[in-house]
N, C-alpha and C positions, 0 to 999 in steps of 0.2 A: 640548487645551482643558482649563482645570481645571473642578472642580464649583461652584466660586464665581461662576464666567464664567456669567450667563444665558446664556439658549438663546434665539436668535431668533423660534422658531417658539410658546413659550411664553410668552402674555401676562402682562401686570404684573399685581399683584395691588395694586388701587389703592386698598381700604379699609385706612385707618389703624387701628395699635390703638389702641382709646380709654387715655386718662389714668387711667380710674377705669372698673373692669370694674363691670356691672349684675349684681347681690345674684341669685343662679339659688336658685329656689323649685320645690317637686313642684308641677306643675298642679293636681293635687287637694287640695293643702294648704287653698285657699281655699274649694273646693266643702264641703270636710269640713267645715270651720270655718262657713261659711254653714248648712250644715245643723241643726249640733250646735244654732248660734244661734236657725234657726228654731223648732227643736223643742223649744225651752227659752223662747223667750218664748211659744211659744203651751201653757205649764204656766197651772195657779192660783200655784205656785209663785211663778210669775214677776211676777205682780198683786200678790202679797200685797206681795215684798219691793220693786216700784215704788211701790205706794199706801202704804204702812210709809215708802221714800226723799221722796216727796212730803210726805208728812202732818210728818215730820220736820223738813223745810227750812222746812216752811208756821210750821210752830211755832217754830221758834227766831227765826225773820226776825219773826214776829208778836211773841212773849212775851219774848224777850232781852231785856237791858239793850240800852238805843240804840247802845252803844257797841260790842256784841260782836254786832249785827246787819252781816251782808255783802249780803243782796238784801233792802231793802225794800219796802213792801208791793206795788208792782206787780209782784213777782217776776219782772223783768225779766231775772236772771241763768237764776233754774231756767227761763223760757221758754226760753233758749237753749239751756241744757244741754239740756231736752227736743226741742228739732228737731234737734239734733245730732244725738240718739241714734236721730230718727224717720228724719231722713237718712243714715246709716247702716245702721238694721235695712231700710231698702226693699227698695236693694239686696240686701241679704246675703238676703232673703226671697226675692225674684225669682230670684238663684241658686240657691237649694235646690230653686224649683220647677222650674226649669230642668233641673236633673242629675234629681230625680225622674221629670219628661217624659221623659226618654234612655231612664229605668229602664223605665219603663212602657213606651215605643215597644219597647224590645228583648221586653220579656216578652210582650206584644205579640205579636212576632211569630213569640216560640217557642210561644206558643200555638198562634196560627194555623197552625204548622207541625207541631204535634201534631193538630190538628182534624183536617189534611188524612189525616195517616198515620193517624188514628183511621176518617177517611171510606175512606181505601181499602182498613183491614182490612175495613169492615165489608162496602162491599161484595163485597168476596174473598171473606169468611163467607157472604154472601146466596149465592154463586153454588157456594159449597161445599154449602149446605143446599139448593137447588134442585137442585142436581147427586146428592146422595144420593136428594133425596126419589122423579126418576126411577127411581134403581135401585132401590128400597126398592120401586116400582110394579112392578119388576120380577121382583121375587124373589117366589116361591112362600112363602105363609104354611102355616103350620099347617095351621089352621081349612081350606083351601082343598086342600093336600092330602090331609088326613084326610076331605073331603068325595068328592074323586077316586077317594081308594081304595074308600071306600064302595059308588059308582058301577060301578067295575070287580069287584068282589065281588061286588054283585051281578048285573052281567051275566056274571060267571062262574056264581052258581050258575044263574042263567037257562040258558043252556048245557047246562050239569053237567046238568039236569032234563032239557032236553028228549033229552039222548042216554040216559040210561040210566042204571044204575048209574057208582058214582063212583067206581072202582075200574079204576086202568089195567089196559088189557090184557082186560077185560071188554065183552065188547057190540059192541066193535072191527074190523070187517071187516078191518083189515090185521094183527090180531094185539097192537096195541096199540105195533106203531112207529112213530113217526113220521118 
């Protein structure tokens, strides 16, 4: 059998190639682009040079000769240019918030996944610090020693008095062995 021969067991591949391939674009090309947009028309920047483009049109269409005027005074044309540009900036606004939302939901929930590890250092710490603080209850202080010794000093001279001289081997019935 040669390799030109299909294979019975392998179905057709019944999509055609198109005449004319579709223009391949980065998905983010248009998010980027929608952003850069957003973030430039909500400038003063962006006011000065629309109300400067308007005040412009408004004046030439008003103060020209009749003859080098293009939108008379209903500015029928700049109306349309302006919805054009308002139906296009919607959308392109609606996508920045869009990809902004994603932004957020993700930081979101590295936050929330720092809270948690920040929650469970802390209470590892609490049960660290309670855990010390028993043996810390535990252990003999200074103050507490130095009171002990006291105690036994002087139930030793107590002692030491009542037998006698303080001097082994003295006063001793067995000679001072013990």
């Amino acid at each position: 059998m040669s390799d030109r021969t299909p294979r019975l067991d392998t179905p057709k591949d019944l999509r055609r190639q198109p005449l004319v391939r579709r223009p391949s674009y980065k998905p983010d090309a248009l998010g980027v682009f929608a952003e850069e947009f957003a973030r430039f028309m909500g400038t003063a920047q962006f006011l000065i040079y629309m109300t400067l483009f308007v005040l412009s049109w408004v004046g030439w269409n008003a103060l020209a000769p009749a003859d080098l005027r293009f939108d008379p005074y209903p500015f029928i044309f700049l109306t349309l240019m302006l919805s054009l540009q308002a139906s296009y900036a919607a959308p392109l606004i609606l996508l920045a918030q869009n990809r902004q939302e994603a932004r957020d939901r993700v930081i979101a929930e590295q936050d929330r996944q720092a809270d948690a590890r920040a929650h469970a250092d802390m209470e590892f710490l609490a049960r660290e610090v309670a855990s010390l603080r028993m043996a810390v209850g535990e252990v003999t202080t200074r103050d507490f020693l130095r009171s002990e010794l006291r105690s036994l000093l002087a139930d030793l001279e107590d002692r030491s008095g009542e037998r006698g001289p303080s001097h082994p081997g003295e006063g001793e019935p067995d000679g001072g062995a013990t």
